[in-house]
N, C-alpha and C positions, 0 to 999 in steps of 0.2 A: 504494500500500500504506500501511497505517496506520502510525504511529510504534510502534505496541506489538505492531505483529501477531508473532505468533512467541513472544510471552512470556508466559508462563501462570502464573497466580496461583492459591493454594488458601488459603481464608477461613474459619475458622472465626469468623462473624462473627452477631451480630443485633440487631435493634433499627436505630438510624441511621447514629454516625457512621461507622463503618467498613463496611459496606454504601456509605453515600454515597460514599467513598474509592476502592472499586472499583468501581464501578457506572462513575466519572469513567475506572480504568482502561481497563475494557470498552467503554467507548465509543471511547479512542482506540485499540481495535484488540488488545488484551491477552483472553486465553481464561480467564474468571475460573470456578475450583470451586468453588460455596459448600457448604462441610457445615453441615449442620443436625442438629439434636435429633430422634431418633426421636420418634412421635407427633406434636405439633403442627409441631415445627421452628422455624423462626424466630420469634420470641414477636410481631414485628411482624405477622405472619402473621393477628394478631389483631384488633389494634388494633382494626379497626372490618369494615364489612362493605359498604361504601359502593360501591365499582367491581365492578360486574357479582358480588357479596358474596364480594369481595377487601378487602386493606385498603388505604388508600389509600397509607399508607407503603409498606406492601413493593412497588406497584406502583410508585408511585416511584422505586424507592432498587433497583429488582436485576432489569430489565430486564438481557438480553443474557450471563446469566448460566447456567452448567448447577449443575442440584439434587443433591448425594447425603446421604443420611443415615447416620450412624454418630452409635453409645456413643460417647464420648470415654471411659468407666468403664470400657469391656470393651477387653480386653486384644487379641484379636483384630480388633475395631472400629478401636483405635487405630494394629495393626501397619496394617491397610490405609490410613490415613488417611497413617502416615510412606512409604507408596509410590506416593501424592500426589505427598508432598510430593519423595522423589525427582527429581521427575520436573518440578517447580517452578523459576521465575525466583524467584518471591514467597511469603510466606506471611504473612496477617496474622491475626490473632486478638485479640477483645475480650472474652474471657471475664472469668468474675468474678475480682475482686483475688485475685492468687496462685495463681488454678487453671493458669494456663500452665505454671508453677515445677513445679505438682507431677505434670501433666502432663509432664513434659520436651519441651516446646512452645515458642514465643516467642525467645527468643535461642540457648537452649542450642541449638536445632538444624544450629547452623551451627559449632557443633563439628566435626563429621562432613559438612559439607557448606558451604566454605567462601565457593561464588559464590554464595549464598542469600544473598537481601536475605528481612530479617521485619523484622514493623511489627509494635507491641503499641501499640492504643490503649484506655487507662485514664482513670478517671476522675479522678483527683489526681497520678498518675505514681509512680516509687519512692520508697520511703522519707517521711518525716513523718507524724503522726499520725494526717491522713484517707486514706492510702494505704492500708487496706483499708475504706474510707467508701464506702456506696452511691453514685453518681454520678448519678441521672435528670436531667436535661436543667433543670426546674427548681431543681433543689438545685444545681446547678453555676449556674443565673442568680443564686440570692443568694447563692451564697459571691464569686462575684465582682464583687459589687457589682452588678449589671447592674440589677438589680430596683431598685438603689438611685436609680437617673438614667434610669428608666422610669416612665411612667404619669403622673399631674396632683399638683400642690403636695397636695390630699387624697389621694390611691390610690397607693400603688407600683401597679406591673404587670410582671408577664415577659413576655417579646417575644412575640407573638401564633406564631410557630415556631419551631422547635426549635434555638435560636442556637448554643446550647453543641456541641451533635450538629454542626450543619452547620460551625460554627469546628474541632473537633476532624475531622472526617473534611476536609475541603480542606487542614487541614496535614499531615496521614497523607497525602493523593494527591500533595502537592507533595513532601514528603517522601522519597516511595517512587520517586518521577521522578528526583531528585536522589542518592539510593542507586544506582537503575540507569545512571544517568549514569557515577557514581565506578564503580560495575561497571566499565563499559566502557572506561574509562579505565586502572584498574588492574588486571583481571582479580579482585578479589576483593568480597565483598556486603558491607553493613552493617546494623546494628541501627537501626532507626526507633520512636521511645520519641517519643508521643503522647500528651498529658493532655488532658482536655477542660479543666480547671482554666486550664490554664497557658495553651492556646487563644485560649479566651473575656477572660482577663486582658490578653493583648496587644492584642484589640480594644478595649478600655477606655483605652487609652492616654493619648486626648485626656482625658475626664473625670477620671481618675488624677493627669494634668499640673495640671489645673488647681487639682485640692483642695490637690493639695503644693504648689505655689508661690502659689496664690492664696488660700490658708488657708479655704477654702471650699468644698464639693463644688458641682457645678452645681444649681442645684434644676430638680426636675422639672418640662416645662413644657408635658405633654401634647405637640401639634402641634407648639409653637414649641418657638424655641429659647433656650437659656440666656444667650446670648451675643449676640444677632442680634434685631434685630427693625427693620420687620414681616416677622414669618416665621409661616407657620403655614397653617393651615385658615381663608378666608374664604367666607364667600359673597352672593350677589346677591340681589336683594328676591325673585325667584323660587324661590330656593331650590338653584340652583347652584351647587354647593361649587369649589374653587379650592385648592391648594398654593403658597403665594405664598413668595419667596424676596427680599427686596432685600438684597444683601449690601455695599452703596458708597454714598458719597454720591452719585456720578454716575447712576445707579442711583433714588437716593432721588430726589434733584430729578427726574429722568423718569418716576418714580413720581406724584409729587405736580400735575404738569403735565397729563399724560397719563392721570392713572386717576382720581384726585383731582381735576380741573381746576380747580386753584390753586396754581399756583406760588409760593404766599407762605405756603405750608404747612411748608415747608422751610425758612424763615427763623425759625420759631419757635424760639424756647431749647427747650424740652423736646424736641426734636426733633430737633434740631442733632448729628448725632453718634451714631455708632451706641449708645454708651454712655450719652448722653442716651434716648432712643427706649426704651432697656429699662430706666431706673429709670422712666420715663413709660410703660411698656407699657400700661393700662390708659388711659389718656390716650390714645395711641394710635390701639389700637385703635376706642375710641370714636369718636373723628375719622375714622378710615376707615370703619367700619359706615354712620355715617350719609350717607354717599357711596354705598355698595354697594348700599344698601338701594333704592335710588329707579333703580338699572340691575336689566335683565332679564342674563342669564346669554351671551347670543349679543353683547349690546352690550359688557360686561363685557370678554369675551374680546377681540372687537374694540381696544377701549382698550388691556390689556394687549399684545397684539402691536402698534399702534402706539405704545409707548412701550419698545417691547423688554423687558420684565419679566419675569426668570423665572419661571415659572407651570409646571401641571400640573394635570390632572384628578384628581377624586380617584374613584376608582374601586371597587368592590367585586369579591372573589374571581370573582365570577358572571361577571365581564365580563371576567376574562382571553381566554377563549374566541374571545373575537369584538373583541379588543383591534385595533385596525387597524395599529398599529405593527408586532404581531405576523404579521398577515395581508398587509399590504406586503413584507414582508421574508419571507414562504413560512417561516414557522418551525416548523412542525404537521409531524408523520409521524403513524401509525399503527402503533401497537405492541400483536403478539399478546401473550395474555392467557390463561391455564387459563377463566376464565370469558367473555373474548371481546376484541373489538378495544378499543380504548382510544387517544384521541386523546394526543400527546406533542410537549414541545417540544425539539429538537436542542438539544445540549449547548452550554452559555455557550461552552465555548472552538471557535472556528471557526478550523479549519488551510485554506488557499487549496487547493483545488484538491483534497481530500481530502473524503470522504463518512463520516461517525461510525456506527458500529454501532448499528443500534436494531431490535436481535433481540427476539425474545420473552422472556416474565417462565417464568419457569420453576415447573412445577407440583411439591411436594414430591418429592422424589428422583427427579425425572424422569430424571437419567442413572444410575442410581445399575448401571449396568452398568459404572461407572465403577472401580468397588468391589467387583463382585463376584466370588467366590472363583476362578471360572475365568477370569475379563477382567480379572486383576491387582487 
């Protein structure tokens, strides 16, 4: 049996991060309600039209989930929504800043129902100036700098997916584990208060450290890294790209022996020291190109695993599919779809001996007999 089987969640939730949040509960076994907006319903519902013309978030992000729709406005919509919630371990909601409040939604409901865990995840959290500020997943990457220590010395960039979303919904799911935990422990629920803000800032931590104490933010360094070098994106006279990693001098001297084939590379001053190596980066990497250049891509590799170097391919979206990491390790299921089957990868977190829920994506208020007036 699952760890969550038995507990049931009701979401008034859309968009990522909190869909991400219970999609992670549903899968270990929890019976997730998502309400939705009459008419379109989930606005990710939108987004694009890509999977069998689905969108790719929502197929994503709310697998294994049942659909009902209700007003949150209508007074009737909402009596049935609190007979939901009755009936609930959980309740999370990401409604717009302040609509839970005026809702009597979000914490107030555990007035009257005190082993109720709720999670409200926001875009900046209670109280301070952007507390009622839109939050999109971009506007949360440059408030917290993200944008700042992303992209090349010319381009900031925001992370190619949706950081802010997926940092705020993984701490609403640890969060809300950690609530039902104290549940069980104490018999009574807690409040789970969730910002995307605050999220994304903790992941910032290293970059953060560094500007405060080293009076300097990182600069941006595309592939490489700020601190480290050679680090980065290389590749071969064929055109083989490569993730290269040296992080040691032990490391570098079997770098320079072995991939370089000059052990007297590593005795240069500019080079000497990881610290050296990155006010030389451009020195550097010169020195190694014109090494790379004159190996094919199979030779290349060759080298690197004879000298033990961390490396990696570099890959595109296209190629997850057919990734072999993923295909050795059987990580693919098939997951129904309102518009059809859809290939999926089993949940990061793997429990021994236990199989994760990878139910169907649910079609607009497909339970919604959940709701309705003679089925409670």
């Amino acid at each position: 049996m699952l760890p969550l089987a038995g507990i049931t969640v009701v979401a008034c939730e859309q968009a990522v991060a909190a869909p991400f949040a219970t999609r992670q509960l549903a899968d270990l076994g929890a019976r997730v309600i998502k309400v939705e907006r009459p008419g379109r319903g989930d606005f990710a519902r939108d987004y694009d039209a890509t999977v069998h013309g689905q969108s790719s978030h929502f197929v994503w992000l709310n697998r294994s989930k049942e659909s009902v729709v209700l007003d949150l406005k209508d007074d009737a919509d909402r009596a049935r929504l609190l007979g939901l919630v009755d009936t609930a371990d959980v309740f999370v909601e990401n409604l717009a800043p302040g609509a839970a409040a005026r809702l009597g939604l979000g914490e107030a409901l555990r007035e009257t129902r005190p082993r109720l865990v709720t999670c409200s995840v926001s875009g900046y959290g209670t109280g301070g100036d952007l507390e009622h500020a839109k939050a999109y997943d971009a506007l949360i990457q440059a408030e917290a700098g993200t944008i700042s220590v992303t992209g090349t010395p010319a381009d900031p960039a925001k992370a190619g997916i949706p950081v802010a979303d997926i940092a705020g919904g993984t701490a609403a799911f640890s969060g809300i584990l950690a609530a039902l935990l104290h549940r069980e422990r104490t018999g009574v629920g807690t409040h789970v208060a969730v910002s995307l803000f605050d999220a994304l800032v903790e992941w910032m931590g290293h970059p953060m450290y560094y500007a405060l104490y080293g009076g300097t933010p990182p600069p941006r360094a595309g592939t490489s890294h700020a601190a480290i070098a050679p680090y980065g994106i290389f590749a071969a006279g064929d055109g083989t790209a490569f993730m290269l990693s040296v992080q040691n001098e032990r490391e570098w001297a079997d770098f320079c022996t072995h991939v370089l084939g000059d052990g007297s590379v590593a005795a240069d001053a500019r080079f000497a020291g990881v610290a050296a190596r990155v006010a030389h980066r451009d020195a550097l990497h010169t020195t190694i190109d014109t090494v790379l250049r004159t190996l094919d891509g199979p030779w290349l590799e060759r080298r690197l695993r004879a000298g033990r170097i961390a490396y990696s391919h570099v890959r595109g979206v296209e190629d997850l599919r057919t990734h072999p990491q993923l295909a050795q390790r059987d990580r693919w299921r098939v997951v129904r779809t309102p518009g059809g089957p859809v290939d999926a990868l089993l949940p990061a977190i793997g429990l021994t001996g236990l199989t994760p829920r990878m139910d169907p994506v649910p079609a607009l208020g497909e339970h919604q007999a959940l709701v309705a007036d003679d089925g409670g």
